[in-house]
Wavefront OBJ file of the C-alpha trace (Angstrom):
o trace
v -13.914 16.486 1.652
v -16.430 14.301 3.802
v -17.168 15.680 7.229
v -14.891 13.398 9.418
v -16.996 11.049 11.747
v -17.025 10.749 16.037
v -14.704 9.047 17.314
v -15.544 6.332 20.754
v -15.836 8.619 22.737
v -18.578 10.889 20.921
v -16.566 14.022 20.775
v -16.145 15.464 17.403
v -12.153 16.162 16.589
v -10.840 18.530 14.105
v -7.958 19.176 12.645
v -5.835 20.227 9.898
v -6.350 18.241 6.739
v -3.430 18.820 4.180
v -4.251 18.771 1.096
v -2.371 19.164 -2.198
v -3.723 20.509 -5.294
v -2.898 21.924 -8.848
v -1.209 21.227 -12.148
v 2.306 19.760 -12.348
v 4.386 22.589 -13.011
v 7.765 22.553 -14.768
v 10.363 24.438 -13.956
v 13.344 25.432 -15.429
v 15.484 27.677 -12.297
v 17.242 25.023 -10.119
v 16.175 27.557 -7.012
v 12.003 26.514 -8.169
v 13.064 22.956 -8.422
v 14.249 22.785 -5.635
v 11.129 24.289 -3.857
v 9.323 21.499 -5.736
v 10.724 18.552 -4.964
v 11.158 19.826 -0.851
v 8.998 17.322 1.393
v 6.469 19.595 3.928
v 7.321 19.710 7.879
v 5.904 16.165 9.646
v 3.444 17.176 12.109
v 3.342 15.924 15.602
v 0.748 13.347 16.224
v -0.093 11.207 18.894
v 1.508 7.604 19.128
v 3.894 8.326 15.787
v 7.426 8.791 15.592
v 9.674 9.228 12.651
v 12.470 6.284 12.331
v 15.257 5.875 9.389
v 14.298 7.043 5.932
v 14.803 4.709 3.029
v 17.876 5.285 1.095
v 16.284 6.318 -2.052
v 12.444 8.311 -1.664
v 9.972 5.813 -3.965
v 6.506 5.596 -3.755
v 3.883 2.875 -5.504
v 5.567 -0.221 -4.094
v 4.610 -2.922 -1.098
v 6.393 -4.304 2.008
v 6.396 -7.434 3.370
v 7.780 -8.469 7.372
v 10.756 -11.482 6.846
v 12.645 -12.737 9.417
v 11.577 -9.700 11.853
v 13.190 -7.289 9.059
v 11.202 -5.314 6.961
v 11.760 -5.911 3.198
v 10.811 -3.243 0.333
v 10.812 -3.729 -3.505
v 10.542 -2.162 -6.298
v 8.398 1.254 -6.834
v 8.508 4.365 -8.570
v 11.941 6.949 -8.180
v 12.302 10.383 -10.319
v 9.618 11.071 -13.187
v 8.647 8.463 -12.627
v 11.085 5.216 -13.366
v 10.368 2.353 -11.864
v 13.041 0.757 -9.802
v 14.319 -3.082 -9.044
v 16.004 -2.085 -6.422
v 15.373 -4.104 -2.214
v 15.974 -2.964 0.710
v 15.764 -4.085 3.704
v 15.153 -2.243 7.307
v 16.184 -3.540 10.830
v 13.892 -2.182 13.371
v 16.404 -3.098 16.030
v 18.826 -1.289 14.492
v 17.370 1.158 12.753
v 19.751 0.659 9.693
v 18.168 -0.113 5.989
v 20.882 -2.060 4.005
v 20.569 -2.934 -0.228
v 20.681 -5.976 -1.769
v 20.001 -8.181 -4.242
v 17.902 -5.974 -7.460
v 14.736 -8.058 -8.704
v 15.288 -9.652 -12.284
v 12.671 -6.608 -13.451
v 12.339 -3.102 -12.051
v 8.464 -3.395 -10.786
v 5.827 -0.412 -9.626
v 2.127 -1.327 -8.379
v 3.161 -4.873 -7.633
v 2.352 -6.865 -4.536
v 4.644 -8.155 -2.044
v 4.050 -11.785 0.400
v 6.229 -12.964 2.637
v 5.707 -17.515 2.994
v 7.710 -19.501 4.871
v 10.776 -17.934 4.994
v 10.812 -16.425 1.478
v 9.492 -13.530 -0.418
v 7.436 -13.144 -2.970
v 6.525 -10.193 -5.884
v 3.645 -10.235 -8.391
v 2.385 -8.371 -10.980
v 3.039 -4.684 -11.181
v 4.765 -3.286 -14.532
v 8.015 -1.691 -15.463
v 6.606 1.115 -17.814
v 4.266 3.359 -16.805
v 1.824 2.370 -19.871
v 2.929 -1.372 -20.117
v -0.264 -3.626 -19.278
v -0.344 -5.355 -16.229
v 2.180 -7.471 -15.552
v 1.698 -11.617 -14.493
v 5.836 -12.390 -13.560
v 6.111 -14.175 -10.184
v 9.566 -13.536 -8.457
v 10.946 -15.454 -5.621
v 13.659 -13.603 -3.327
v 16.175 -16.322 -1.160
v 17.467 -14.256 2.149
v 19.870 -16.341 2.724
v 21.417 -16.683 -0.868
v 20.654 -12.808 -1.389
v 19.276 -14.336 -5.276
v 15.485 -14.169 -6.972
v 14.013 -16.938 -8.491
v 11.099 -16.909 -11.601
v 8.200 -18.667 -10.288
v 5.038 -19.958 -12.482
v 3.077 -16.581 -13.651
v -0.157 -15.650 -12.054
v -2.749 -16.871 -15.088
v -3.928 -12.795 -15.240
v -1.834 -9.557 -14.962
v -2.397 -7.292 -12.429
v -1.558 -3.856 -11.580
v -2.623 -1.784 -8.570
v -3.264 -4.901 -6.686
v -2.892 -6.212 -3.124
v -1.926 -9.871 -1.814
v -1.630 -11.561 1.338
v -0.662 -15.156 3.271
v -3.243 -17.237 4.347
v -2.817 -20.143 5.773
v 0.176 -21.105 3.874
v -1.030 -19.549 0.235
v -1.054 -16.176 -1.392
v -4.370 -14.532 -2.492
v -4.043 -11.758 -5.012
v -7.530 -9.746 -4.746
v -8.783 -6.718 -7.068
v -6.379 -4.096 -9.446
v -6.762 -3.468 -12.891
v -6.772 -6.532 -15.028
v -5.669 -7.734 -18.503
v -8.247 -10.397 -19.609
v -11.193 -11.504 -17.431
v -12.688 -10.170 -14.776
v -10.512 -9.618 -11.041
v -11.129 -13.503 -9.835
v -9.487 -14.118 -6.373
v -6.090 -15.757 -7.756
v -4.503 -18.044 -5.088
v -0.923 -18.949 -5.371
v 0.517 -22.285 -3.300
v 4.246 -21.390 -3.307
v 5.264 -25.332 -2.616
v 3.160 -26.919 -5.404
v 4.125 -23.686 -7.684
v 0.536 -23.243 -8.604
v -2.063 -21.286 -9.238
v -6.099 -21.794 -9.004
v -9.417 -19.154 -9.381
v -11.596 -17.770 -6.313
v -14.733 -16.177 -6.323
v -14.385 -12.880 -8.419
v -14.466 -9.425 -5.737
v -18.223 -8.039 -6.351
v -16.657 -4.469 -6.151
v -13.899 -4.378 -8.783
v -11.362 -2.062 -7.184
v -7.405 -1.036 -7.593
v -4.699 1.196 -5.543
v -6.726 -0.742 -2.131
v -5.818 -1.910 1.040
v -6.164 -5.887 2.196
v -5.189 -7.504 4.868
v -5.934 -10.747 6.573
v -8.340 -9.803 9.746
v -10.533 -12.011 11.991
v -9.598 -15.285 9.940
v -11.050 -13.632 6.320
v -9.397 -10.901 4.001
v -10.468 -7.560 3.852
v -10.558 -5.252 0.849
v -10.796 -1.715 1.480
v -11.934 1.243 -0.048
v -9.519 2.234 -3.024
v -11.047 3.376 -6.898
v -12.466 2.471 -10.173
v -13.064 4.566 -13.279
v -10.613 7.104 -11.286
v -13.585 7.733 -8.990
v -12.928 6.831 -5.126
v -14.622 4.165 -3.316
v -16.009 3.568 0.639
v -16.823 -0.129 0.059
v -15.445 -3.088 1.635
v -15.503 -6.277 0.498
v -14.919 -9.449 3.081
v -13.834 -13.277 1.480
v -13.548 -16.264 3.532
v -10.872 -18.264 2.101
v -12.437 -21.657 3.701
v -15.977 -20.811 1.559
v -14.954 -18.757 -1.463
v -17.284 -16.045 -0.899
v -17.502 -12.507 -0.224
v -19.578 -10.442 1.867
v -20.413 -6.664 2.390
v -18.163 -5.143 5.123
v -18.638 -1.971 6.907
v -17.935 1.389 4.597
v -15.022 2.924 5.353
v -15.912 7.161 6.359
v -13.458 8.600 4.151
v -13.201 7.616 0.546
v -9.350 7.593 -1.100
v -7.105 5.228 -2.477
v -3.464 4.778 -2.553
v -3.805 4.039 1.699
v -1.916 2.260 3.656
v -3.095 -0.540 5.875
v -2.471 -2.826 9.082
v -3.776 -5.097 11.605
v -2.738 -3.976 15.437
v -4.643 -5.888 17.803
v -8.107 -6.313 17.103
v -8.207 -3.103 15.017
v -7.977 -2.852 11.354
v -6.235 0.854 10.286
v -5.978 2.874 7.337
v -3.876 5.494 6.751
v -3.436 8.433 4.364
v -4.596 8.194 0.924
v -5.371 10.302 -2.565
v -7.911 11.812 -4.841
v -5.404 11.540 -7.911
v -7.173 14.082 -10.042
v -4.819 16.608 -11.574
v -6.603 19.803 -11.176
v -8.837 18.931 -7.869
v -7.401 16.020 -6.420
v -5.700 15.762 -2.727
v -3.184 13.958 -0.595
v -4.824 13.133 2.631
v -3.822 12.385 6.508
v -6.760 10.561 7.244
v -6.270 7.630 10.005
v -8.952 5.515 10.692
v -9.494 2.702 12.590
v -12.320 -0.163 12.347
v -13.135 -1.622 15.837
v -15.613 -5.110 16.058
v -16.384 -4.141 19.317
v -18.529 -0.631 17.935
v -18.808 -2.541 13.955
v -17.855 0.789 13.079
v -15.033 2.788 12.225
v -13.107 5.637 14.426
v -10.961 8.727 13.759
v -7.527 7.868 15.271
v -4.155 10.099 15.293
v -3.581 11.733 11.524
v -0.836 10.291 9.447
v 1.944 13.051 10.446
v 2.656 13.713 6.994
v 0.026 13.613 4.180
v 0.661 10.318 1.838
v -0.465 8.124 -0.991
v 1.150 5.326 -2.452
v 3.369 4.166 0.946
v 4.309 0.658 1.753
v 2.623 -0.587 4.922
v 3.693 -3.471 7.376
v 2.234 -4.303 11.003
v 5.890 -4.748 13.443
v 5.886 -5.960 16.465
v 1.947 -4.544 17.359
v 3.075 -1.326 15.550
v 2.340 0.220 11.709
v 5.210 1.120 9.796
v 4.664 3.454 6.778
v 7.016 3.281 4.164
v 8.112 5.964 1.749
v 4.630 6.713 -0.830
v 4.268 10.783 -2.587
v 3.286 13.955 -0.925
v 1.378 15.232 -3.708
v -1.472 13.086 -5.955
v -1.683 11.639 -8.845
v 0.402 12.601 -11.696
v 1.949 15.178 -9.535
v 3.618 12.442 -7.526
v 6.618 12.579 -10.193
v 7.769 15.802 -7.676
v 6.892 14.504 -4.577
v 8.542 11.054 -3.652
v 8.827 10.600 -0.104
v 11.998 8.953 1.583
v 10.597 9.060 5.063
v 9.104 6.472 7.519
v 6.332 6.690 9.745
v 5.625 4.173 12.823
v 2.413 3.995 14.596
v 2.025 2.400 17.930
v -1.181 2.465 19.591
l 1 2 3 4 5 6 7 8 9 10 11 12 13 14 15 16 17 18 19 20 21 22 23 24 25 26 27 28 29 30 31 32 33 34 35 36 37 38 39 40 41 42 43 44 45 46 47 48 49 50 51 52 53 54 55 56 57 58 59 60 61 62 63 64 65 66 67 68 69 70 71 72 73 74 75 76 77 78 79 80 81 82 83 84 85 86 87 88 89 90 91 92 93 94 95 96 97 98 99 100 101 102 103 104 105 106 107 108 109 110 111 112 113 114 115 116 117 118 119 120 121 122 123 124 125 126 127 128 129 130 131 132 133 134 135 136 137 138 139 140 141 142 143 144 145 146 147 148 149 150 151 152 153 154 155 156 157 158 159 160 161 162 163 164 165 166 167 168 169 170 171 172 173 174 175 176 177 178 179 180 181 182 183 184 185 186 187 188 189 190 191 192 193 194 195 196 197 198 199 200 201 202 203 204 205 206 207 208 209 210 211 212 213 214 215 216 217 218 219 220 221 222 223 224 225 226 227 228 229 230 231 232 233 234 235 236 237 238 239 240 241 242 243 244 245 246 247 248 249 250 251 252 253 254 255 256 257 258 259 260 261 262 263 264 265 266 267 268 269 270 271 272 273 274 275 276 277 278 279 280 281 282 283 284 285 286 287 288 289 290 291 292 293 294 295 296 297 298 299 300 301 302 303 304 305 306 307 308 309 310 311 312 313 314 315 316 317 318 319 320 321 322 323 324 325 326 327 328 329 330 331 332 333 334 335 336 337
């Protein structure tokens, strides 16, 4: 593991990293299963709480904020199969309620709330399908999806967000040309090309910070990455942002105030891989990244939303990579600074 950096302050913190390695094993006694599947004790950490778990445990899905609820599709249940199932979570009342399934149960998708409706692209329903291009609409108020025009490449592993009205789909593993910036205007049901992301990347974190879109860290070739790669939307071009300390991917991500923060993450390798707590924080002020409060429970693979200045983190796998078949997490982390 990298040696974990200062934070402001110039005192070194340390603390206990959990990680997670070693082969899936299978079991046949119930009383071994059991142990398997069990989630690990949440630490405390400062400025987290624990709120309502989802009603199923799924990992390897995306959230999006609607109407001041919190709406999750799709992912990965059991060993693994995908899921079409949505739910949505009321932060006032601290109830998640089901409803309408998407026409297609979807894992590694991306999911954009515009104007009052929500949107999920790409992703896959097998395991080993290639990435998918579908486009589904979801109507709150009629509880119904809608097919929308597909994205003009599949994706898988991706991330999207809103800008200004449009969707940008950046990076994740591709069917047919390199990852071009794909931009989506939900009115006009069309799609056009960006400028392609100079470091190809899946299983990342974007968000929409300081007026451009961020792309952080994630992996390629199965091998981790620290990069970050900055687009302007109003240019079409990308820039070289500041490396992130700790390389994983599978992390979950949010704007609170004028800090951009990642949280948890994986090495998926089998044998040597790890689940990681890791929260870090990038600050313009310092241009640099700091250490923040660990993740109370190690994850990869959550959904992540920004609430009302705080970071919710959805659901995501205890263990890494293939392993996450036994380690599905139902629970819900918020982070408020």
């Amino acid at each position: 593991m990298p040696d974990r950096k200062r934070n402001g302050r110039g005192k070194r913190l340390t603390r206990r990293r959990l990680l997670y390695a070693g082969g899936v094993v299978a079991a046949a006694a119930a009383g071994v299963g059991w142990w398997l599947m069990r989630s690990p004790s949440a630490a405390e950490s400062e400025g987290w709480s624990e709120v309502a778990s989802m009603p199923e445990a799924r990992g390897e899905m995306k959230a999006a904020v609607l109407n001041d609820e919190i709406y999750v599709p799709g992912g990965f249940t059991g060993r693994p199969n995908p899921t079409a199932k949505l739910e949505k979570y009321d932060p006032d009342a601290d109830v998640w309620t089901e409803h309408a399934p998407m026409p297609l149960a979807r894992n590694h998708h991306s999911t954009v709330a515009v104007d009052g409706r929500l949107f999920v692209m790409g992703g896959n329903t097998d395991f080993e399908d290639p990435p998918g291009d579908e486009v589904f609409e979801y109507d709150p108020d009629a509880d119904e999806w809608n097919e929308r025009e597909p994205m003009p490449d599949g994706r898988w592993g991706h991330e999207a967000v809103e800008y200004d009205g449009r969707i940008y789909v950046v990076g994740g593993v591709y069917t047919e040309r390199p990852p071009d910036v794909l931009v989506y205007d939900p009115d006009a049901d069309d799609w056009e090309r960006g400028a392609a992301i100079p470091v190809e990347t899946e299983h990342h974190a974007v968000e929409v910070y300081n007026g451009e879109i961020w792309a952080v860290s994630g992996r390629w070739a199965g091998e981790n990455l620290s990069d970050v790669s900055v687009y302007s939307p109003e240019n079409d071009e990308w820039r070289e942002g500041p490396s992130v300390p700790t390389e994983r991917s599978g992390t979950a991500g949010a704007v609170l105030g004028d800090s951009l923060h990642l949280a948890g993450g994986e090495n998926p390798d089998t044998t040597d891989g790890w689940v990681s707590d890791a929260h870090e924080a990038y600050r313009p002020d310092t241009d640099d990244w700091v250490e923040e409060a660990p993740l109370p429970l190690p994850l990869h693979g959550s959904a992540s939303v920004e609430h009302d200045g705080s970071m919710y983190v959805i659901g995501g796998a205890w263990r890494q990579g293939l392993q996450s078949v036994t380690a599905w997490s139902d629970r819900v982390f918020v982070f408020e600074p």
